[in-house]
C-alpha positions in Angstrom: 36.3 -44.5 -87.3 34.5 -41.3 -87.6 36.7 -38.4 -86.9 35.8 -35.8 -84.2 34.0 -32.7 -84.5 36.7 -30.5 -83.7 34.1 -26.8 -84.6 33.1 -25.1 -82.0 29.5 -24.5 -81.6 28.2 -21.3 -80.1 27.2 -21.3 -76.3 24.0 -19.8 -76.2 23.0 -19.7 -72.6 26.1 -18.9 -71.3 24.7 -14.9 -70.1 21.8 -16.2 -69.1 23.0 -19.2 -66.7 25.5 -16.2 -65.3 22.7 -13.8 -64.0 21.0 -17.3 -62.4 23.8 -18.0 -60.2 24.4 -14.7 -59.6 20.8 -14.3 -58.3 20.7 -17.8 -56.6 24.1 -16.2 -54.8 22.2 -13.4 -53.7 19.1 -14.6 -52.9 21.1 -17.4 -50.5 23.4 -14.6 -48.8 20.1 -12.5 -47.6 18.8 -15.8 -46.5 21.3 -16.2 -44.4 21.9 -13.0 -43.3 18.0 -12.9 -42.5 19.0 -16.2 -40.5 21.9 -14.4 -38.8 19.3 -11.7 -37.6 16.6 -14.0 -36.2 19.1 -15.9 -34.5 20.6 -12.9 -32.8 17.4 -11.7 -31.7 16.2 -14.7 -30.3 14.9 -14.4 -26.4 14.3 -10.3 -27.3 10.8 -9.5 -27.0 9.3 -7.0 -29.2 5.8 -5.2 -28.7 4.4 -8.6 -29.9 5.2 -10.3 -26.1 8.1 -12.4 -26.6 10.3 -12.4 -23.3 13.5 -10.2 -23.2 16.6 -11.9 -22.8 18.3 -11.7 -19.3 17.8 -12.6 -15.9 14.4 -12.9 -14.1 12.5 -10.1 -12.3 11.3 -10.6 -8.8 7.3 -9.5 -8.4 8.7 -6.6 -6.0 11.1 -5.5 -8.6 8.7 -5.7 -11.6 6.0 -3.7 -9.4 8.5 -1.3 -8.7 9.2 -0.8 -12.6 5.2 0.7 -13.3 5.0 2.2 -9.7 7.7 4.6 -10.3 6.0 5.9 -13.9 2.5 5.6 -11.7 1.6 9.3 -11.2 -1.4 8.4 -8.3 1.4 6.1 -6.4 4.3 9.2 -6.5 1.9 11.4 -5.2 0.3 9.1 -2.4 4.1 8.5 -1.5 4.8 12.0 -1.6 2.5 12.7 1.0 2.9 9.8 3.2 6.7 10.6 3.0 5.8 14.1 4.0 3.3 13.2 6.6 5.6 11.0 8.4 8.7 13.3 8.6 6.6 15.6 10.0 5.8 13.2 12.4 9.1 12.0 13.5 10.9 15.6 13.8 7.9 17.1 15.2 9.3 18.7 18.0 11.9 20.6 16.2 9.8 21.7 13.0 7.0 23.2 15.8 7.6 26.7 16.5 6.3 27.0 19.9 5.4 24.9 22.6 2.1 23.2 22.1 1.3 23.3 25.5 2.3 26.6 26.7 -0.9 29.1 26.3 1.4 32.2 24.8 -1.9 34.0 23.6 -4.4 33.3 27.3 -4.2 36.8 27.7 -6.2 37.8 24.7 -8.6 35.4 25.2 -11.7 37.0 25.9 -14.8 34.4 26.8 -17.5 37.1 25.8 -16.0 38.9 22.7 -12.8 37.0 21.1 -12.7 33.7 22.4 -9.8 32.3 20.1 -7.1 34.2 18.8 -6.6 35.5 15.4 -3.8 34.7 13.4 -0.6 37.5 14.2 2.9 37.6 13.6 4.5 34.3 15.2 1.4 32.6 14.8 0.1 32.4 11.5 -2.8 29.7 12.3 -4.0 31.7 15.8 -4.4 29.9 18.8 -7.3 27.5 20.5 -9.5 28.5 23.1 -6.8 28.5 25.4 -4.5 30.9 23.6 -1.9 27.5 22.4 -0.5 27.8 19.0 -2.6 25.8 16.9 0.1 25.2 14.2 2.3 23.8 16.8 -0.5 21.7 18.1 -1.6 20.4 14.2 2.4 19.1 13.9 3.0 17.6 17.0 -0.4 16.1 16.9 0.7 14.2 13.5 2.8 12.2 16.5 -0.2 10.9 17.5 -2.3 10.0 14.7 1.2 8.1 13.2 1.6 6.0 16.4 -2.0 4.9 16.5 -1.9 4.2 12.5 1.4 2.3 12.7 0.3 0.1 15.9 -3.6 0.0 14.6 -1.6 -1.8 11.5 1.0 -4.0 13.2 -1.5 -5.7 15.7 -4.6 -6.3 13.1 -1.6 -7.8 10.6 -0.4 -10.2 13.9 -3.5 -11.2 14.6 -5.2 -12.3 11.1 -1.8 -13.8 10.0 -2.2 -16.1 13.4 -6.2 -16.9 12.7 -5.5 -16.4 8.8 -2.7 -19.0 8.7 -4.6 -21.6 11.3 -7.6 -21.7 9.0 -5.9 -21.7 5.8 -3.5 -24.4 6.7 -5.3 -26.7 9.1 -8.7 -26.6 7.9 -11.3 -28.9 9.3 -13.1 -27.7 12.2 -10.1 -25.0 13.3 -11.2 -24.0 10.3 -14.7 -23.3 10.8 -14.7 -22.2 14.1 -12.2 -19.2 13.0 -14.4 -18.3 10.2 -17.4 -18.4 12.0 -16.2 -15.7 14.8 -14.6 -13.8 12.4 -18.3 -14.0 9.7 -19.8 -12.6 13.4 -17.6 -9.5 14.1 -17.3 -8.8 9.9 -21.3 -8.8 10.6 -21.4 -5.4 12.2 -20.1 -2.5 11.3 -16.3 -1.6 12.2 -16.8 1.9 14.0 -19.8 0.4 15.9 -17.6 -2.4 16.9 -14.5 -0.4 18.2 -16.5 1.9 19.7 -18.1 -1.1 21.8 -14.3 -2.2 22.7 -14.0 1.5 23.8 -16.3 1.4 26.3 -15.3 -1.7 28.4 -12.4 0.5 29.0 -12.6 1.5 32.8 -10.4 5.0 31.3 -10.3 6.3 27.9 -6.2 6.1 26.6 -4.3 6.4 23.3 -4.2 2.6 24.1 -7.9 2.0 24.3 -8.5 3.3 20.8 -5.2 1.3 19.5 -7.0 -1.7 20.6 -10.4 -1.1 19.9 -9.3 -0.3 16.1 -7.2 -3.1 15.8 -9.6 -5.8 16.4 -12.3 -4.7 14.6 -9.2 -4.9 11.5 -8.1 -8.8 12.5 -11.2 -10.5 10.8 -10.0 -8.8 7.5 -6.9 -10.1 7.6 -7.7 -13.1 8.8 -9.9 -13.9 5.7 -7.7 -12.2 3.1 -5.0 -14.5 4.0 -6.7 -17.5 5.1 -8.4 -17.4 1.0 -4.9 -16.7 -0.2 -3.4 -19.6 1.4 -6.3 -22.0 0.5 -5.5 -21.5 -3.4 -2.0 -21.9 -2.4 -2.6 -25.1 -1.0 -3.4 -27.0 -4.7 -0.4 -24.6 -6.6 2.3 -27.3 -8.0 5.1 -25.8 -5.9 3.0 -27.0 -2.8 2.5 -30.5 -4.5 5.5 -31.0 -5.1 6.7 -30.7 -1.9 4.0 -32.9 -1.0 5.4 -35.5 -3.3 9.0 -35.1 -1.8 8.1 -35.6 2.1 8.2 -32.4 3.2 7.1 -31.5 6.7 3.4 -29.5 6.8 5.1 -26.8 9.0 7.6 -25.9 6.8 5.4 -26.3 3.6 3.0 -23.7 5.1 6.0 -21.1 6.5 8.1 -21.7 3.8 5.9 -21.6 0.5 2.3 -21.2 0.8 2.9 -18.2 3.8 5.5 -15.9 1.8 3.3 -16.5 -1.5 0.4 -15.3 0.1 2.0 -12.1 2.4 1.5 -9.8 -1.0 -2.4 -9.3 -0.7 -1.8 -8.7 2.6 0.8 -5.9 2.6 -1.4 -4.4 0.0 -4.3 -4.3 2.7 -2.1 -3.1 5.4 -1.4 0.0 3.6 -5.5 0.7 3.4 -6.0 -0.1 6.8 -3.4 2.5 7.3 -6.0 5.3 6.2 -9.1 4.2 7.6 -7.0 3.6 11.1 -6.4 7.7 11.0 -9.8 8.4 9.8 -11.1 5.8 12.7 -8.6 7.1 15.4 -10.2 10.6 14.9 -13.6 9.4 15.4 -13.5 7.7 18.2 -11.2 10.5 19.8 -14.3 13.0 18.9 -16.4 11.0 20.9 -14.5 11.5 23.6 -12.9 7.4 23.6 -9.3 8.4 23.2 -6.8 10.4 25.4 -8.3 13.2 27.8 -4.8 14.6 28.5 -5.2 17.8 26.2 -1.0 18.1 26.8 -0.9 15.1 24.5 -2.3 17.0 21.1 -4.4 14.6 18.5 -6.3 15.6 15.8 -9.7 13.8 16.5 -9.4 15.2 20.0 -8.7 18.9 18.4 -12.0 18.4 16.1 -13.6 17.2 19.8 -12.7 20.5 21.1 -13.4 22.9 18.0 -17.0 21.6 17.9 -18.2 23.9 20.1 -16.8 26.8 18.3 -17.8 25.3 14.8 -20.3 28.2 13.8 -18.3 31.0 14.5 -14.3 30.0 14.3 -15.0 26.9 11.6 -10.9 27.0 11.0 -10.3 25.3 14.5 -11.9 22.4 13.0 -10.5 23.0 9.4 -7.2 22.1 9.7 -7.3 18.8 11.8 -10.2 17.7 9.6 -8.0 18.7 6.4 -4.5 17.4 7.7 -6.5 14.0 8.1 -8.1 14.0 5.0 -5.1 14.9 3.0 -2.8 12.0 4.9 -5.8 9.4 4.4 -6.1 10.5 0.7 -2.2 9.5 0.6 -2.3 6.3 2.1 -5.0 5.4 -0.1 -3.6 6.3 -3.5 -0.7 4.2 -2.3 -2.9 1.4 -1.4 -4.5 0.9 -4.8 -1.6 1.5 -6.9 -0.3 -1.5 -4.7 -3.4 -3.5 -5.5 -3.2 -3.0 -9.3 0.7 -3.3 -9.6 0.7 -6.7 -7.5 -2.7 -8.0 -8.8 -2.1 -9.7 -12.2 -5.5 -9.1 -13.2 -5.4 -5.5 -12.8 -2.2 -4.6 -13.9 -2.2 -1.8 -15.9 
């Protein structure tokens, strides 16, 4: 037998097959630290969209988030805030009585008919020597009551015709449509002022009504198109499929998912209720009682002094002007926060 070849022969590679493994080591420990990282951010989202992990966010909630950096909605709220703590404390924040004429005896018919301002009344007095600052806040009491109640009954009413047409259909259907097609037809001030006038006396009441059903019809189509695409969503199918009653597949799926459009409204309708309120109590449709102060009646009353004292009819005009303007800016940062398609 041939003997073994006991030399040893030089390893050539062995250097080089070291610095392989070492780099295969290296290149598999970033791997898996790299694997390590995407696993641990899985479910974050970067600025790319992916969904941050956590629990779900309500639509109120998530609104909430970009109204509270939305500069136009903290100022609309500002005001309305403002505007509506004046109203409620307005009998202690005015400094006089706003019926009590404190200043009658410097009104003069021929030569100084109302009042300067003076110390203890910085805004003057009315023709009748009241204090027209007191007067401007307590009338704020007014203008919130018919706003509020303008709001509540046109919401009552179109969810009841909104929610008949919407979930019935058929010919209830078309005969709500078609009454409400009729008094959308003409033109909302025209309208109320009509209602106003079958009143046998003109009351804070009478313009609360008249307002508020000129307002039903828009409500009454907003949520009865609402509830319509409602009525094909899955959720609604599916309760369909499972033998679920229509009443409560109407109150308690297509109804709540269709309210948001409609609170968005009601906060619009909020603004043009003041701005209608003071029209129709200029032309002489709401409360004659002067005790009661309101600003539409105080613009009624400042008309006939417009040329020569225009700041009786400044400040009414202005305080509605500036509390519309709020309820607006609230309104459409509403719309655009709630409305996916305008979301900012």
């Amino acid at each position: 037998m041939p003997e073994k070849d006991t030399t040893q022969r030089p390893q050539t590679g062995t250097a080089d097959d070291a610095v392989a493994r070492t780099s295969r080591h290296a290149f598999g420990a970033r791997r898996k630290e790299r694997i390590d990282d995407l696993a641990a951010t899985a479910g974050r989202v970067d600025e790319a969209g992916a969904v941050d992990e956590g629990p779900g966010v309500s639509l109120i909630a998530s609104a909430w988030r970009r109204l509270r950096r939305d500069r136009v909605f903290l100022v609309g709220l500002a005001i309305t805030i403002v505007f509506v703590l004046v109203a409620v404390f307005a009998q202690w924040l005015a400094p006089h009585d706003p019926i009590k004429a404190y200043l009658i005896d410097k009104v003069r018919r021929q030569s100084n008919p109302v009042p300067g301002p003076e110390p203890g009344f910085p805004l003057g007095a009315d023709d009748r020597g009241r204090d027209l600052l007191s007067r401007l806040i307590v009338g704020s009491q007014q203008t919130l009551i018919v706003a509020v109640f303008v709001t509540i009954i046109s919401v009552i009413g179109g969810l009841v015709l909104g929610t008949l047409a919407g979930a019935i259909g058929g010919w209830v259907d078309s005969t709500v449509m078609r009454a409400v097609d009729v008094m959308l037809s003409m033109p909302s001030l025209l309208l109320a002022f009509s209602i106003a006038v079958l009143a046998s006396k003109p009351s804070q009441w009478t313009v609360i009504i008249a307002i508020a059903v000129t307002y039903i019809p828009v409500f009454a189509r907003l949520l009865r198109g609402t509830m319509l695409a409602q009525r094909h969503s899955d959720h609604v199918l599916a309760a369909r499929a499972l033998g679920v009653k229509r009443g409560a597949i109407v109150f308690r799926h297509m109804l709540p998912n269709a309210l948001g459009p409609v609170i968005v409204q009601a906060t619009l309708v909020l603004a043009t209720a003041v701005i209608d309120a003071a029209a129709l109590s200029f032309l002489g449709m709401g409360n004659p009682d002067q005790r009661q102060p309101e600003w539409g009646q105080m613009l009624g009353v400042a008309q006939e002094y417009l040329s020569s004292y225009p700041h009786l009819a400044f400040y009414p005009a202005a305080c509605i002007i500036i509390v519309a303007f709020g309820f607006t800016l609230m309104g459409e940062s509403l719309r655009e926060a709630l409305d996916p398609k305008t979301r900012r």
